[in-house]
C-alpha positions in Angstrom: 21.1 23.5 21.4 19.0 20.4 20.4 15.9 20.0 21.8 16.0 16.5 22.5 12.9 15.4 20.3 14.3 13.4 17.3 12.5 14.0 14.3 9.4 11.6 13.2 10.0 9.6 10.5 7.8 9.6 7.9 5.0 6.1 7.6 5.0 4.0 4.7 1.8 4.8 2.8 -0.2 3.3 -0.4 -2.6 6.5 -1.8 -5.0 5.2 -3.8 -5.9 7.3 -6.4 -9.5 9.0 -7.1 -9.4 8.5 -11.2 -6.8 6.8 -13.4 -6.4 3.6 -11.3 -2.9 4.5 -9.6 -1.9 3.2 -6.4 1.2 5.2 -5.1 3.6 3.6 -2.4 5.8 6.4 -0.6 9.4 6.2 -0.4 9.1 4.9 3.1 7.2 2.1 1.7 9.3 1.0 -0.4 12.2 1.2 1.0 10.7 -0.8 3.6 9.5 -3.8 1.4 12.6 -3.4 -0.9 10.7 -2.8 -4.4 12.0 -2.4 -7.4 11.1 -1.7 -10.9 9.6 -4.1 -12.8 8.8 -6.5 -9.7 5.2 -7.3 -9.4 3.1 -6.6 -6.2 -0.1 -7.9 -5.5 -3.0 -6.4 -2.6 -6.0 -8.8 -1.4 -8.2 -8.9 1.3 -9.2 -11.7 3.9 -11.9 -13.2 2.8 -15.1 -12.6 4.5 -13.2 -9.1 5.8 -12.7 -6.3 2.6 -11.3 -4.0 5.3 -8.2 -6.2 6.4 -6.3 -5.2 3.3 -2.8 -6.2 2.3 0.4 -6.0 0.1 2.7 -8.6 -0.7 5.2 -9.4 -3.6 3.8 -12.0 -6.3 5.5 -12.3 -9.2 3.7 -14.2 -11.2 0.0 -13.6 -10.7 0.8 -9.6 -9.5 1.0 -5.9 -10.9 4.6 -4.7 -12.1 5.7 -1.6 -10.2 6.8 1.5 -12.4 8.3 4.7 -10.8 6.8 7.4 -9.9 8.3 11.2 -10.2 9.6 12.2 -7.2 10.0 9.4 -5.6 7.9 6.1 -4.9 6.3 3.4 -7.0 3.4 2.4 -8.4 0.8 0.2 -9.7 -1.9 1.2 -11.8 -5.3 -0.8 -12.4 -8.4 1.0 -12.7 -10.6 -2.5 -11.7 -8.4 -2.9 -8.4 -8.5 0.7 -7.5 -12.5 1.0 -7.6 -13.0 -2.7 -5.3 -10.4 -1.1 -2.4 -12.7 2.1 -2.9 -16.0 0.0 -2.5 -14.6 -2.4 -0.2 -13.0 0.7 2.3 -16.8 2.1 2.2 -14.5 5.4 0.3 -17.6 7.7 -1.3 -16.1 10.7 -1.6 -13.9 11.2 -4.6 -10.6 12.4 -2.8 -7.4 10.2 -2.9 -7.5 8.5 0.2 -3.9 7.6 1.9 -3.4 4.4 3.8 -0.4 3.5 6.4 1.2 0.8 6.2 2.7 -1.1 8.7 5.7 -0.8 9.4 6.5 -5.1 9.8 5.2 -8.0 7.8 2.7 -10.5 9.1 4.9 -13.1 10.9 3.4 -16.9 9.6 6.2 -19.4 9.0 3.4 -21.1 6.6 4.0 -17.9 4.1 7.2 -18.4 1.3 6.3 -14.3 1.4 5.9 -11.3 3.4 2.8 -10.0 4.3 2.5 -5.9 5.1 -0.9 -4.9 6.6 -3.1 -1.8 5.4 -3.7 -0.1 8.4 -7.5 0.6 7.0 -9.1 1.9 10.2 -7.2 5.5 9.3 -9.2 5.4 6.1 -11.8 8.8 6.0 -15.3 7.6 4.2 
């Protein structure tokens, strides 16, 4: 007999890696902001606020994805990897997983879609 819960989908998540400069997007994430091989995805931060972190797809000035085993994609850039790190205060040499959320930033100014790091989950 069910139990009535429904099961919890899994979040979209970007783990940034402790050494080798890999950031990781889950399934969920990128089914969610339809990436694809060989597309190139940028992450910047408001300026003035290195914690408000985001992703969005630039193609010309951003990192080409490259699939990951098991699912997922990623980028990999060792520079980019250690300014999220000092930028999210993240001492401790663990990967550190960030959600993502689960709608783009709404602004009809944008030709692109914006998908927020939900940083505050981030353990120093």
């Amino acid at each position: 007999m069910p139990s009535g819960r429904q099961k919890k989908q899994p979040q979209p998540t970007l783990t940034i890696a402790s050494a080798g400069g890999k950031l990781r997007f889950n399934p969920q994430a990128v089914e969610l902001m339809g990436m694809k091989q060989g597309q190139r995805y940028a992450l910047g931060h408001e300026k003035g606020k290195p914690k408000d972190w985001f992703v969005f797809q630039d193609d010309k000035n951003g990192y080409a994805l490259t699939d990951v085993k098991g699912g997922g994609m990623a980028i990999t850039n060792k520079s980019l990897v250690a300014h999220m790190r000092e930028c999210l205060g993240v001492k401790h040499p663990a990967a550190v997983t960030i959600p993502i959320a689960k709608e783009a930033a709404s602004n009809p100014a944008l030709t692109y879609k914006l998908w927020a790091l939900i940083t505050n989950a981030v353990k120093q």
